[in-house]
FILOTI-961962 format. One line per field, with one value per atom (N, C-alpha, C, O): residue number from 1; residue in one letter; z, x, y. Coordinates in nm, 2 decimals. Example, Ala and Ser with C-alpha at 12.3 -4.5 7.8 and 13.67 -1.06 7.14 Angstrom:
BEGIN
seq	c(1 | 1 | 1 | 1 | 2 | 2 | 2 | 2);
type	c(A | A | A | A | S | S | S | S);
Z	c(0.78 | 0.78 | 0.78 | 0.85 | 0.71 | 0.71 | 0.79 | 0.80);
X	c(1.32 | 1.23 | 1.32 | 1.42 | 1.28 | 1.37 | 1.29 | 1.34);
Y	c(-0.57 | -0.45 | -0.33 | -0.33 | -0.22 | -0.11 | 0.00 | 0.11);
//
This chain:
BEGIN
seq	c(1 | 1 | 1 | 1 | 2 | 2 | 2 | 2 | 3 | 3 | 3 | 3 | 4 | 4 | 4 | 4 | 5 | 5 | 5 | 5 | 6 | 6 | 6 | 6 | 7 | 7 | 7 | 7 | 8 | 8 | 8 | 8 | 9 | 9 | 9 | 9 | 10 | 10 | 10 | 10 | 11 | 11 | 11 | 11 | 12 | 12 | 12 | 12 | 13 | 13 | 13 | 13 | 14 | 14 | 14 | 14 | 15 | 15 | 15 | 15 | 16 | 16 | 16 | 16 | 17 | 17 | 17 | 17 | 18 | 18 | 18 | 18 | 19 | 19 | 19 | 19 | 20 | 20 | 20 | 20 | 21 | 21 | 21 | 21 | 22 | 22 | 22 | 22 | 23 | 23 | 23 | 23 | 24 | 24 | 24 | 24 | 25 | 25 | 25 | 25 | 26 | 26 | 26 | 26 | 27 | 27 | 27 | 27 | 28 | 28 | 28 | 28 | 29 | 29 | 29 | 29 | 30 | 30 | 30 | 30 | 31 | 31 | 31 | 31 | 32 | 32 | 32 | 32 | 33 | 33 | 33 | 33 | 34 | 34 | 34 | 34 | 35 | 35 | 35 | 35 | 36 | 36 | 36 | 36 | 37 | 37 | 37 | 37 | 38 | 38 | 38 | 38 | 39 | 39 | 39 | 39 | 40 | 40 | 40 | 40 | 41 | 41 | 41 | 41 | 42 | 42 | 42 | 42 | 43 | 43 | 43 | 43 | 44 | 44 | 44 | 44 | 45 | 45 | 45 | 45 | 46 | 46 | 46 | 46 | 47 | 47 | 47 | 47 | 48 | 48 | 48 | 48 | 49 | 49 | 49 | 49 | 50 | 50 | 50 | 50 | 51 | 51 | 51 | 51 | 52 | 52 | 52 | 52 | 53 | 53 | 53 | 53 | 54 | 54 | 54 | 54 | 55 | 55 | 55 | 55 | 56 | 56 | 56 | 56 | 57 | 57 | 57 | 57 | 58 | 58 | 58 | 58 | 59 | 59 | 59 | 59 | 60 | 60 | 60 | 60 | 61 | 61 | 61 | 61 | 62 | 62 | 62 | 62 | 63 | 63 | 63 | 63 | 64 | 64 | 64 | 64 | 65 | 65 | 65 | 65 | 66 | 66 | 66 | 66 | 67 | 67 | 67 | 67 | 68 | 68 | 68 | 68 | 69 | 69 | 69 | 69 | 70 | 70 | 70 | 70 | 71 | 71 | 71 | 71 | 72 | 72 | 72 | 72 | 73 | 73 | 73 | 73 | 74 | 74 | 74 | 74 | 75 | 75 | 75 | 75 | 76 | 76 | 76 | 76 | 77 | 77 | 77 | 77 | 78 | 78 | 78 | 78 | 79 | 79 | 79 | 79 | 80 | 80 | 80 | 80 | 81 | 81 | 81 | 81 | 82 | 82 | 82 | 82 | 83 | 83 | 83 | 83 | 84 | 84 | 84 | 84 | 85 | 85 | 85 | 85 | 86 | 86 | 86 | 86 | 87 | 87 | 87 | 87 | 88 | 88 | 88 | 88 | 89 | 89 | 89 | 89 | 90 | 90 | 90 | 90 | 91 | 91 | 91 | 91 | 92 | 92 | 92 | 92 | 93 | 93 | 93 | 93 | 94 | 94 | 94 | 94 | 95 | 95 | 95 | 95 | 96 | 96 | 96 | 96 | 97 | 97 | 97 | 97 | 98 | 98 | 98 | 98 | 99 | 99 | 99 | 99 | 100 | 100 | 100 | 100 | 101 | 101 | 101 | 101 | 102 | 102 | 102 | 102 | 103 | 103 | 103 | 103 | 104 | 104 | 104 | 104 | 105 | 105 | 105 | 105 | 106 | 106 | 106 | 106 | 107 | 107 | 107 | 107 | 108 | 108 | 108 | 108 | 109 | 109 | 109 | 109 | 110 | 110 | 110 | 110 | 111 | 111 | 111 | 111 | 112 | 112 | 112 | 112 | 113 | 113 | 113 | 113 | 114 | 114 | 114 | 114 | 115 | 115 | 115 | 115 | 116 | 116 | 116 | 116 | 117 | 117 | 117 | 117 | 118 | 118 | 118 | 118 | 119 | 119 | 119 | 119 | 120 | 120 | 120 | 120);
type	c(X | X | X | X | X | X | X | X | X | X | X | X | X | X | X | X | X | X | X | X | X | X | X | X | X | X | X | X | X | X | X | X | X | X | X | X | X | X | X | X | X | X | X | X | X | X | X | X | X | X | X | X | X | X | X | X | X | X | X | X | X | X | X | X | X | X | X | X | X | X | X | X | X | X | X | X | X | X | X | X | X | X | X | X | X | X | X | X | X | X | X | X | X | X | X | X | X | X | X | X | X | X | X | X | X | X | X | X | X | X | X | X | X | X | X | X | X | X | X | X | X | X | X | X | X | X | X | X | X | X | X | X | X | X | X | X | X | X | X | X | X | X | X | X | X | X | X | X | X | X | X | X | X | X | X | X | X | X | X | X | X | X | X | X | X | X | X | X | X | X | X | X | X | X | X | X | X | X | X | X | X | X | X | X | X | X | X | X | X | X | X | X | X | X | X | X | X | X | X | X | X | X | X | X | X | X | X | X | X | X | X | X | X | X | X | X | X | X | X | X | X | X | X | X | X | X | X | X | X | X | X | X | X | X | X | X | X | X | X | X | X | X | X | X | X | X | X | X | X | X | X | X | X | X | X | X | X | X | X | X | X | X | X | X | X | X | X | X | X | X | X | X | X | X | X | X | X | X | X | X | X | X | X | X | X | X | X | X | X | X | X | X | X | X | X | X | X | X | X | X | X | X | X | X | X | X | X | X | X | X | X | X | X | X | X | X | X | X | X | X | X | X | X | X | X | X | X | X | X | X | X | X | X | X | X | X | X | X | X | X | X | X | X | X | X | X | X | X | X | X | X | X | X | X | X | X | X | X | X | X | X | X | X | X | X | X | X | X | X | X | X | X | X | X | X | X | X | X | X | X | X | X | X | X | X | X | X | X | X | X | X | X | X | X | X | X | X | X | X | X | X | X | X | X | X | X | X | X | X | X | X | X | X | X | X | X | X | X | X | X | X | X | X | X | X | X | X | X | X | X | X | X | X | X | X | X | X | X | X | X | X | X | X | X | X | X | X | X | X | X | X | X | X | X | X | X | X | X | X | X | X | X | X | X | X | X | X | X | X | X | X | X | X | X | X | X | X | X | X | X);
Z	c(12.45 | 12.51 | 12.42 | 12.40 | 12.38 | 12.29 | 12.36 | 12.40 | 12.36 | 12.43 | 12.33 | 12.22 | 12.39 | 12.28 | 12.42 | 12.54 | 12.31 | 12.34 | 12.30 | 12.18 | 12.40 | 12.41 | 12.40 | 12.51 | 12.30 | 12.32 | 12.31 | 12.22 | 12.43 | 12.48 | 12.62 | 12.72 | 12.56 | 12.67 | 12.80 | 12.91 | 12.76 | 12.83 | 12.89 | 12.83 | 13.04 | 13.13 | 13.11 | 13.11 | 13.10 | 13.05 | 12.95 | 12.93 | 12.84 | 12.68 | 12.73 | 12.71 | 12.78 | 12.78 | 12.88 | 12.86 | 12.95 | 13.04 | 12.93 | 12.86 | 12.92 | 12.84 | 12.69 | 12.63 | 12.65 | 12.53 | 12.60 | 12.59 | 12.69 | 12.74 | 12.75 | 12.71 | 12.83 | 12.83 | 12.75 | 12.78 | 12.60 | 12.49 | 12.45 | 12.42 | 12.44 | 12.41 | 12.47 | 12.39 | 12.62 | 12.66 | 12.61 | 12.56 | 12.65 | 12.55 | 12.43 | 12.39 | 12.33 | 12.19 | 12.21 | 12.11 | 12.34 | 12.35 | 12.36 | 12.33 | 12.41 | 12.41 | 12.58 | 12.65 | 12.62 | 12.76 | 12.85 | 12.97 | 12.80 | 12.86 | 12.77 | 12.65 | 12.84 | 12.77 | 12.87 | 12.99 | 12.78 | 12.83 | 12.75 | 12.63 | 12.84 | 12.86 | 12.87 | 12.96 | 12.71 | 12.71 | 12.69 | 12.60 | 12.73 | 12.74 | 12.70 | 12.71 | 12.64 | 12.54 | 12.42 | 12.41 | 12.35 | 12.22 | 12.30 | 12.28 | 12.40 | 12.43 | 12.50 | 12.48 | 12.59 | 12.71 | 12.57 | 12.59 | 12.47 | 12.37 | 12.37 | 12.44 | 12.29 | 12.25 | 12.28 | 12.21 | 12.46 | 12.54 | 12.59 | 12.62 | 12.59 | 12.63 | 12.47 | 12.49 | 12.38 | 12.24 | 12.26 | 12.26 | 12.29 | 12.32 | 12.41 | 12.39 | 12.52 | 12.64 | 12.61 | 12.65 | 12.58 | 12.54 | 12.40 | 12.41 | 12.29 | 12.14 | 12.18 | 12.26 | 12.11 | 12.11 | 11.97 | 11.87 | 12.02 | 11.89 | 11.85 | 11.79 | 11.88 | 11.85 | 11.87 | 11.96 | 11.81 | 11.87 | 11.80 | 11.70 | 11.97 | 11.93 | 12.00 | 12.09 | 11.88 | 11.89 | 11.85 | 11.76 | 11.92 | 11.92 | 11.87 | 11.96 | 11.75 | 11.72 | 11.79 | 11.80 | 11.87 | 11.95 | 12.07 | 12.12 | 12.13 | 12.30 | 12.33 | 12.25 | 12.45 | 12.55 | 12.52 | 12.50 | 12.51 | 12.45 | 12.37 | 12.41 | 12.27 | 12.12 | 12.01 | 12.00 | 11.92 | 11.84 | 11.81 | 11.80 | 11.81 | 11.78 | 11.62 | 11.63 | 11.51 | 11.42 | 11.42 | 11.34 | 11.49 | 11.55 | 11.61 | 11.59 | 11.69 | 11.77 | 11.68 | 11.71 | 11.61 | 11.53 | 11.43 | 11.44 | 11.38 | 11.25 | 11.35 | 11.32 | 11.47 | 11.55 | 11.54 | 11.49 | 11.62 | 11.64 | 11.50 | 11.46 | 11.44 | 11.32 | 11.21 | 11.10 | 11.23 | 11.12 | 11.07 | 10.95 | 11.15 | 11.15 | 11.12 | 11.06 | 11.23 | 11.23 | 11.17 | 11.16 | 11.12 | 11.10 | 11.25 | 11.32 | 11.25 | 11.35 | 11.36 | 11.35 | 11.38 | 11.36 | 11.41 | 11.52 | 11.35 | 11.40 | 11.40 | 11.30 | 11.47 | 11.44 | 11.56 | 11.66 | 11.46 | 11.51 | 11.56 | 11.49 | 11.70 | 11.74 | 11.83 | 11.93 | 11.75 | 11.71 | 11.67 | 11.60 | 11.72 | 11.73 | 11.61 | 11.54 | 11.56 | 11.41 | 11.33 | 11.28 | 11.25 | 11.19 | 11.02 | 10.96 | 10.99 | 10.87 | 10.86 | 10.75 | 10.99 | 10.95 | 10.96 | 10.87 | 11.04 | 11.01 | 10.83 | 10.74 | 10.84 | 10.64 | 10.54 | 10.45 | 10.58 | 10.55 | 10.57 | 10.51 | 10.66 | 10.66 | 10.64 | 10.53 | 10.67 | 10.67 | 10.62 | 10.68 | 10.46 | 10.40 | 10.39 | 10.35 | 10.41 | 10.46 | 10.57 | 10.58 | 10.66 | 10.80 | 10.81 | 10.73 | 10.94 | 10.98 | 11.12 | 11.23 | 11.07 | 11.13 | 11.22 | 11.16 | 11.37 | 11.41 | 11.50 | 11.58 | 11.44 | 11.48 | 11.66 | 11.70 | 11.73 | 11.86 | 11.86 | 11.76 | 11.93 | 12.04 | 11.92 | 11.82 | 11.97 | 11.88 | 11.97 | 12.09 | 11.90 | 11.97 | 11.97 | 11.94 | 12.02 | 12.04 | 11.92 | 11.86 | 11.88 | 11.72 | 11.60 | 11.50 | 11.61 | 11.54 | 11.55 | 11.46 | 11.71 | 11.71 | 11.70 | 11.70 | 11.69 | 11.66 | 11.48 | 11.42 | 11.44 | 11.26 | 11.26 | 11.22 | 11.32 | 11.33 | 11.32 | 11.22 | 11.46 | 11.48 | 11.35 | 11.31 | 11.29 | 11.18 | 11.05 | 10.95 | 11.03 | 10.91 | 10.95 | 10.86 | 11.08 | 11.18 | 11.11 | 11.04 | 11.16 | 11.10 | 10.97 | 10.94 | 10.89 | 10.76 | 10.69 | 10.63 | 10.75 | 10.71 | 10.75 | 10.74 | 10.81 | 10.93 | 10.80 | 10.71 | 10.84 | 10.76 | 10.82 | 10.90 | 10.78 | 10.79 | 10.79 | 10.68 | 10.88 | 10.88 | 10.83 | 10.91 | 10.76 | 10.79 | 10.74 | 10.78);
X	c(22.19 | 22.30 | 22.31 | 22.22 | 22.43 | 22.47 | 22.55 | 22.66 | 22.39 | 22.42 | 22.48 | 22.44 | 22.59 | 22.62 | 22.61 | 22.61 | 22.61 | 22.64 | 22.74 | 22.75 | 22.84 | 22.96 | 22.95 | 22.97 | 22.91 | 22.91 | 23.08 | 23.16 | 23.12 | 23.24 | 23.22 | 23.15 | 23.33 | 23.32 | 23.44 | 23.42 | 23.55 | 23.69 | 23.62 | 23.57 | 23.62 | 23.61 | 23.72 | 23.71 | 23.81 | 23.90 | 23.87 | 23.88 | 23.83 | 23.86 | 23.74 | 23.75 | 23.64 | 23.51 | 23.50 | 23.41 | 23.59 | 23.58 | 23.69 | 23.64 | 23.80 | 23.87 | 23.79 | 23.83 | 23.69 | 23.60 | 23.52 | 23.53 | 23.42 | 23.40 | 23.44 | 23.39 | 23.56 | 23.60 | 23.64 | 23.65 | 23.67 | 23.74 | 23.61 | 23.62 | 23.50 | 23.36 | 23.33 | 23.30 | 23.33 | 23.30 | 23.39 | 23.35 | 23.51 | 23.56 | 23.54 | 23.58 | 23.46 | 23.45 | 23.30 | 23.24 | 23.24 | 23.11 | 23.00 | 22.88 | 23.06 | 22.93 | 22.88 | 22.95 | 22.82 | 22.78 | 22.73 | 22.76 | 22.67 | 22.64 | 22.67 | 22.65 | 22.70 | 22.72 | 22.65 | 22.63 | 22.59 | 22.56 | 22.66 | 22.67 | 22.73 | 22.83 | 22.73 | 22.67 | 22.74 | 22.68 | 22.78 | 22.87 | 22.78 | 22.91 | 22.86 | 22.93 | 22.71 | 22.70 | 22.58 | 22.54 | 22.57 | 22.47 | 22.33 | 22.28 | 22.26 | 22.16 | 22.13 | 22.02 | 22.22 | 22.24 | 22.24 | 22.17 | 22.31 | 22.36 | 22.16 | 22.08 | 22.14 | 21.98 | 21.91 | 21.85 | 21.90 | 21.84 | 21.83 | 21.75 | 21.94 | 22.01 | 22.01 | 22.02 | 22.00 | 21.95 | 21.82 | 21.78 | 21.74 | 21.59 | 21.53 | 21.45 | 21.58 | 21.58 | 21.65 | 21.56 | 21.70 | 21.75 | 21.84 | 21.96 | 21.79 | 21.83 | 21.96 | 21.96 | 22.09 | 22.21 | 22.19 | 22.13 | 22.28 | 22.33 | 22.50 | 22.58 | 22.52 | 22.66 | 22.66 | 22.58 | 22.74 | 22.72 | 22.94 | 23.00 | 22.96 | 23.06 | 23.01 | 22.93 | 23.13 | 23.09 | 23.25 | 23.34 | 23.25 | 23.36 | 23.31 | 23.24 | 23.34 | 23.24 | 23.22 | 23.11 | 23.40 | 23.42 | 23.36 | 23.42 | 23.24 | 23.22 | 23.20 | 23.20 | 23.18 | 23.18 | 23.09 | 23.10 | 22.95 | 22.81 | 22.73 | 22.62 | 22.75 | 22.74 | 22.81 | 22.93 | 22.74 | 22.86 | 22.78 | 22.66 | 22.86 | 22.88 | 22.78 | 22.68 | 22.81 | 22.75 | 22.59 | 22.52 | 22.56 | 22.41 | 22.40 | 22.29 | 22.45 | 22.39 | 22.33 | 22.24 | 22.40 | 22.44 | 22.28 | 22.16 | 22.30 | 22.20 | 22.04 | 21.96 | 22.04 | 21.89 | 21.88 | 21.80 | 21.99 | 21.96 | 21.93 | 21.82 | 22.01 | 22.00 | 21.93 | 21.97 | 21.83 | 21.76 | 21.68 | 21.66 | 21.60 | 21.55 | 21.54 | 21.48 | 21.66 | 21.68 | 21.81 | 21.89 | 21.86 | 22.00 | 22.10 | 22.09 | 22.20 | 22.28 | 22.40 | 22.43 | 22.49 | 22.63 | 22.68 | 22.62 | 22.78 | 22.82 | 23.04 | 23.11 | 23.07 | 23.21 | 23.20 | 23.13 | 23.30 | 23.36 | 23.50 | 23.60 | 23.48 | 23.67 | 23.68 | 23.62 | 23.77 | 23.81 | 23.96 | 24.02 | 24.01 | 24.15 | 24.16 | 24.24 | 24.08 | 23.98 | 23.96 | 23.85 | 24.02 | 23.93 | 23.90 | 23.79 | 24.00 | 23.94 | 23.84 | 23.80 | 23.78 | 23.61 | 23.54 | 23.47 | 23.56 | 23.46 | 23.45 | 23.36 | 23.60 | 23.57 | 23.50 | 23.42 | 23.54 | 23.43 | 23.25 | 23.15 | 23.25 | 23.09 | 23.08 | 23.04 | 23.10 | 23.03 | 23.12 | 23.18 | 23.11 | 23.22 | 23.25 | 23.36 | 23.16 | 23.15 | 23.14 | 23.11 | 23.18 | 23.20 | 23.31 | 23.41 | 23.29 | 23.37 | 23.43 | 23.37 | 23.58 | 23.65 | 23.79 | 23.89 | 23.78 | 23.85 | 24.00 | 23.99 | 24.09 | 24.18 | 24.21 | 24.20 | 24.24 | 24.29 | 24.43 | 24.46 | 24.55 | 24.46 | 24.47 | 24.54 | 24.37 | 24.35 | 24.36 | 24.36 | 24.37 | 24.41 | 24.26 | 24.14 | 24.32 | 24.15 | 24.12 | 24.01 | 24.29 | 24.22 | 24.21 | 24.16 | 24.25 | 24.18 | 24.01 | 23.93 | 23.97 | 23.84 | 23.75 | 23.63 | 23.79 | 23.74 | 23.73 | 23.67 | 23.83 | 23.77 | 23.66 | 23.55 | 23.70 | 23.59 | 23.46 | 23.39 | 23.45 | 23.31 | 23.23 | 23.13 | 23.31 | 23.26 | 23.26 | 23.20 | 23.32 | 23.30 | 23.18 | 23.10 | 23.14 | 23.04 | 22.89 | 22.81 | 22.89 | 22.79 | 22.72 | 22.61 | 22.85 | 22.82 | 22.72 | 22.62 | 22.82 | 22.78 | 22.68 | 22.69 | 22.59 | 22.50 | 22.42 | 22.37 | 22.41 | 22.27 | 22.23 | 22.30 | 22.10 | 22.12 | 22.14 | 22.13 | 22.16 | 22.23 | 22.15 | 22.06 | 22.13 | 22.11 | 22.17 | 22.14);
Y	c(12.26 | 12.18 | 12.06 | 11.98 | 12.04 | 11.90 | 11.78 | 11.77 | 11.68 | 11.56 | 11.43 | 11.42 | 11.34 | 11.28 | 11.13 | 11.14 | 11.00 | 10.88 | 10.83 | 10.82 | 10.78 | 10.71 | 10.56 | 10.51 | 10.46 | 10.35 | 10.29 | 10.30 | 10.22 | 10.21 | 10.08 | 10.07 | 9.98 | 9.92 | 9.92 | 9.86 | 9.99 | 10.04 | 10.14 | 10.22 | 10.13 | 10.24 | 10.36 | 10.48 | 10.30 | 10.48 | 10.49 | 10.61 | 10.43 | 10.49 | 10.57 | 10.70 | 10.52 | 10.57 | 10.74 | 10.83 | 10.74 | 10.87 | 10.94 | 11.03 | 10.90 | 10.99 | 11.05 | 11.15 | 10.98 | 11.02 | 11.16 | 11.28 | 11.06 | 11.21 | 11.32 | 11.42 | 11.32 | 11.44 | 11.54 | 11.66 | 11.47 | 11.51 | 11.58 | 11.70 | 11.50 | 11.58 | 11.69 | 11.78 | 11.73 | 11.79 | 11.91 | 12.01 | 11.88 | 12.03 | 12.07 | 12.17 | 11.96 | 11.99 | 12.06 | 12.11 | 12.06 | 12.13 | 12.06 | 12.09 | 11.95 | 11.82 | 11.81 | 11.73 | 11.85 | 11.97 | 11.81 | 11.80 | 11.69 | 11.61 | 11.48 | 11.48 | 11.39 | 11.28 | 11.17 | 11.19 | 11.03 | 10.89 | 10.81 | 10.81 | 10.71 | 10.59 | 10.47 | 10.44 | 10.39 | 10.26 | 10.13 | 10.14 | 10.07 | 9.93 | 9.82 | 9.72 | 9.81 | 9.69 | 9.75 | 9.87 | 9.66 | 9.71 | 9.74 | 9.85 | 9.61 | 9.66 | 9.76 | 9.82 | 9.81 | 9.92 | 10.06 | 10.15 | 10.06 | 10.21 | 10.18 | 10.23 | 10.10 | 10.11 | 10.19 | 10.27 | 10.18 | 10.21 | 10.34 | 10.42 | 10.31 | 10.49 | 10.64 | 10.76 | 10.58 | 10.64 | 10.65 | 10.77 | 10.55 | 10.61 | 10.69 | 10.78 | 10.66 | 10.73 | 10.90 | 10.97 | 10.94 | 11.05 | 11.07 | 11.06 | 11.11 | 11.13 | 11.18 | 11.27 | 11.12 | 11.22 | 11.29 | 11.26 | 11.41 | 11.48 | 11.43 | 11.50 | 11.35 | 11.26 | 11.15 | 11.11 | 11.05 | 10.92 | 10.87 | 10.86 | 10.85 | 10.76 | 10.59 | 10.56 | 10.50 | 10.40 | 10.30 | 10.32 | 10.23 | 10.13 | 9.97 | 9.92 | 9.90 | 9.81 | 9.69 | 9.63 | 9.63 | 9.52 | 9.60 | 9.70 | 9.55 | 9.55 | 9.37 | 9.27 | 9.38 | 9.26 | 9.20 | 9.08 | 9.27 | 9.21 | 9.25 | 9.31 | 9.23 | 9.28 | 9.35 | 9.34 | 9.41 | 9.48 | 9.62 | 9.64 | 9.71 | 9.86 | 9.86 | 9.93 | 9.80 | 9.85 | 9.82 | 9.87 | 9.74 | 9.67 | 9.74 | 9.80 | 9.78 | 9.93 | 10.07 | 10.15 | 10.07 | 10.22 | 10.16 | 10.21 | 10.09 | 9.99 | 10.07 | 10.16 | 10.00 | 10.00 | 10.17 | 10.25 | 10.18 | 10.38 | 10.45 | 10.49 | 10.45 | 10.52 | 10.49 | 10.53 | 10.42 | 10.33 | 10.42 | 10.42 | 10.54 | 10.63 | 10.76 | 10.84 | 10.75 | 10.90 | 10.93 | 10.84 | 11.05 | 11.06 | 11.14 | 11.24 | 11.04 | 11.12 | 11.05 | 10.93 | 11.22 | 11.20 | 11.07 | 11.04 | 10.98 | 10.88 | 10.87 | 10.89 | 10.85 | 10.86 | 10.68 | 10.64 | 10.64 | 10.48 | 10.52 | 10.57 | 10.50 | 10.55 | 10.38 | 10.34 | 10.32 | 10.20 | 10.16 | 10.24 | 10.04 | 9.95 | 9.92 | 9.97 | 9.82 | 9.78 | 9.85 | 9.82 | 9.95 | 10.03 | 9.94 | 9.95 | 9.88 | 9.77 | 9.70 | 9.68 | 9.65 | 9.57 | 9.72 | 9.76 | 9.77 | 9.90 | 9.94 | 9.94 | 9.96 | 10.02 | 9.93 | 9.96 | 9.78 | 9.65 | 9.66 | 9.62 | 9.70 | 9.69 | 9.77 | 9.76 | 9.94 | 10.03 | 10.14 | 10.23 | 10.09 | 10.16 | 10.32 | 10.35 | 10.44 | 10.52 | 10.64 | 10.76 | 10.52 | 10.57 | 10.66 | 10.67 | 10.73 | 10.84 | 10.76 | 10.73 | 10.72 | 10.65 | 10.70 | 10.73 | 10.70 | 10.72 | 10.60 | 10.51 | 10.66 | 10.49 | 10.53 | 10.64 | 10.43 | 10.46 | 10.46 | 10.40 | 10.51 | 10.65 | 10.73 | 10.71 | 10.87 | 10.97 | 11.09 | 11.08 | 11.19 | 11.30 | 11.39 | 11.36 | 11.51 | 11.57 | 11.64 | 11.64 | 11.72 | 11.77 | 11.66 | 11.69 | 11.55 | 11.41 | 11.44 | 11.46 | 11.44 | 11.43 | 11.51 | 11.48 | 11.65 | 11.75 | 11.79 | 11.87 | 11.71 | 11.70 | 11.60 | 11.63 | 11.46 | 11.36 | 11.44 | 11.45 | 11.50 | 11.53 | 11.61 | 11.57 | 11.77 | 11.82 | 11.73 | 11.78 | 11.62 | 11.51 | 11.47 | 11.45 | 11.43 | 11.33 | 11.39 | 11.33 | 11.54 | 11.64 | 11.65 | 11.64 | 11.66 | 11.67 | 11.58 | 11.59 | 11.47 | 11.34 | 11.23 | 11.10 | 11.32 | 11.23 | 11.19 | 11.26 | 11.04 | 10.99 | 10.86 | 10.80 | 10.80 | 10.69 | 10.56 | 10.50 | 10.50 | 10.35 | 10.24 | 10.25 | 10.14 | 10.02 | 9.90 | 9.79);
//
């Protein structure tokens, strides 16, 4: 079963993500709404995906991604308003603009795969 983390701090963007996952085959998902909460929730259970939005309420998305993936490699897609500071820091991200559609996110995710490495 392919678990993914939603770091998102919009309660709809964040359910509508899910859902989009779950049809893309992502069977369970965890919903994190600040940097330290994704942390936590990455440790507590490894996803096999990770979306990430970089503006949250309390912290930033690519500090999040930085801590998780410092290690390990895993898929990352930024589905983001912003998508220019993203291409600024992390110039090879797999960048998704808002709103996006599902077959948007369903290339996302097989770019996500390919291209899993890691961050710091």
């Amino acid at each position: 079963m392919k678990h993914a983390l939603i770091i998102e701090d919009q309660p709809v963007i964040a359910l509508t993500i899910q859902d989009e996952l779950h049809d893309c085959g992502y069977a369970s998902a965890d919903i994190a709404v600040s940097e330290a909460e994704a942390i936590r929730r990455a440790e507590e259970r490894c996803p096999d995906l990770i979306t990430v939005d970089e503006r949250l309420d309390d912290g930033s998305g690519i500090a999040a991604i930085r801590h998780i993936c410092r290690n390990k490699a895993i898929p990352v897609i930024f589905i983001t308003a912003a998508p220019d500071h993203i291409k600024a820091a992390v110039p090879d991200a797999v960048i998704l603009g808002k709103p996006f559609s599902h077959r948007d996110l369903s290339s996302a995710i097989l770019k996500a795969v390919k291209g899993a490495r890691l961050f710091r």
